[in-house]
C-alpha positions as CSV (number, residue, x, y, z in Angstrom):
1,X,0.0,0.0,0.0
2,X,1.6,3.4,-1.0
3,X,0.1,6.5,1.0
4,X,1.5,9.9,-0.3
5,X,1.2,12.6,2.2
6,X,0.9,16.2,0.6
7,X,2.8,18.9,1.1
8,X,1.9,20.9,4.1
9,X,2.8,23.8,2.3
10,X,1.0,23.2,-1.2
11,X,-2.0,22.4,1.0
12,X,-1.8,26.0,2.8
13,X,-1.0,27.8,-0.8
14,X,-4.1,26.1,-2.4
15,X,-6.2,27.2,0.5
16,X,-5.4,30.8,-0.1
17,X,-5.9,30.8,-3.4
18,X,-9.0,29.5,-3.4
19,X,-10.1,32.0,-0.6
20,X,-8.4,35.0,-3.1
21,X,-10.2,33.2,-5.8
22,X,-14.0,33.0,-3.7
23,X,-13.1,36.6,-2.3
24,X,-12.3,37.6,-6.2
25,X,-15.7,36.0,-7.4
26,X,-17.9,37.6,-4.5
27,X,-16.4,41.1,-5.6
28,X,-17.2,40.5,-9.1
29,X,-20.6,38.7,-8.3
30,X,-21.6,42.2,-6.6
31,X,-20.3,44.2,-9.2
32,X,-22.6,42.5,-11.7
33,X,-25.3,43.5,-9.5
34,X,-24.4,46.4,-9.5
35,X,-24.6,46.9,-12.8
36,X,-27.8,44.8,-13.4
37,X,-29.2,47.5,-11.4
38,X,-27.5,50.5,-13.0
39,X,-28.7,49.5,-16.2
40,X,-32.6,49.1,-15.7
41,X,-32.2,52.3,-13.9
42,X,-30.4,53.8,-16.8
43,X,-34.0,51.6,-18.8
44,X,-35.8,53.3,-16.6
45,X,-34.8,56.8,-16.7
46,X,-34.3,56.5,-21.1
47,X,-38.4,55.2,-20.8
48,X,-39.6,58.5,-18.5
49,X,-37.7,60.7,-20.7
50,X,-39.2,58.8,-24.4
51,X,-42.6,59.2,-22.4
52,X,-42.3,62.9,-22.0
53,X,-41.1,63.2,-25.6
54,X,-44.2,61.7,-26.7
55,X,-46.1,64.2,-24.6
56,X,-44.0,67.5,-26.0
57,X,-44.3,66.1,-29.4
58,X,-48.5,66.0,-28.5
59,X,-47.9,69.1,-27.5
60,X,-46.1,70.7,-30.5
61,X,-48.9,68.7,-32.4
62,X,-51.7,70.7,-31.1
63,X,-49.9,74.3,-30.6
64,X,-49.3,74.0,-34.8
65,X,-53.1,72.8,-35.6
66,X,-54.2,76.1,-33.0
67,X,-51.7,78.0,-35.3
68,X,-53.4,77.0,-38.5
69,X,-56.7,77.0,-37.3
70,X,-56.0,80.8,-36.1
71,X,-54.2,81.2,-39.9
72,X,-57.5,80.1,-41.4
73,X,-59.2,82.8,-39.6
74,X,-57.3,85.7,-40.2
75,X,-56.5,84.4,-44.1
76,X,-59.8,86.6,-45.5
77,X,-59.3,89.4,-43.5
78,X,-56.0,89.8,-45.3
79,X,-55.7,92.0,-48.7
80,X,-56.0,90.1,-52.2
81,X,-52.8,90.7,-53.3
82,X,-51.3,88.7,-50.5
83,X,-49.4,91.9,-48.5
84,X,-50.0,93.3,-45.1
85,X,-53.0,95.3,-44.2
């Protein structure tokens, strides 16, 4: 029967670096968190702000249908010949 007995040392080293290497993966595990939540924030924030587009663009819509509306109106008081009054 042959029974090989590690190396205390090799042991110890392989210990450490798989604590460095779990203490490495928690850090980057949180970091991916991190940024999971820093982008649906950035979603978030990009939705709210194509939201209130749409409403200024509803907006615009409306102010230049008023503006042709009140065009219509004045178009017959102006002269024939197209100038100012």
């Amino acid at each position: 029967m042959n029974i090989q007995i590690s190396n205390p040392r090799s042991c110890r080293e392989a210990q450490e670096a798989r604590a460095s290497l779990e203490q490495e993966k928690a850090t980057l595990e949180q970091k991916v968190a991190q940024l999971t939540q820093d982008k649906t924030n950035l979603m978030l924030a990009v939705t709210d702000m194509y939201e209130q587009n749409l409403v200024l663009e509803e907006k615009n819509k409306n102010v230049m249908l008023a503006m042709t509306d009140l065009y219509e109106m004045l178009l017959p008081l102006l002269p024939d010949d197209g100038g100012t009054a």
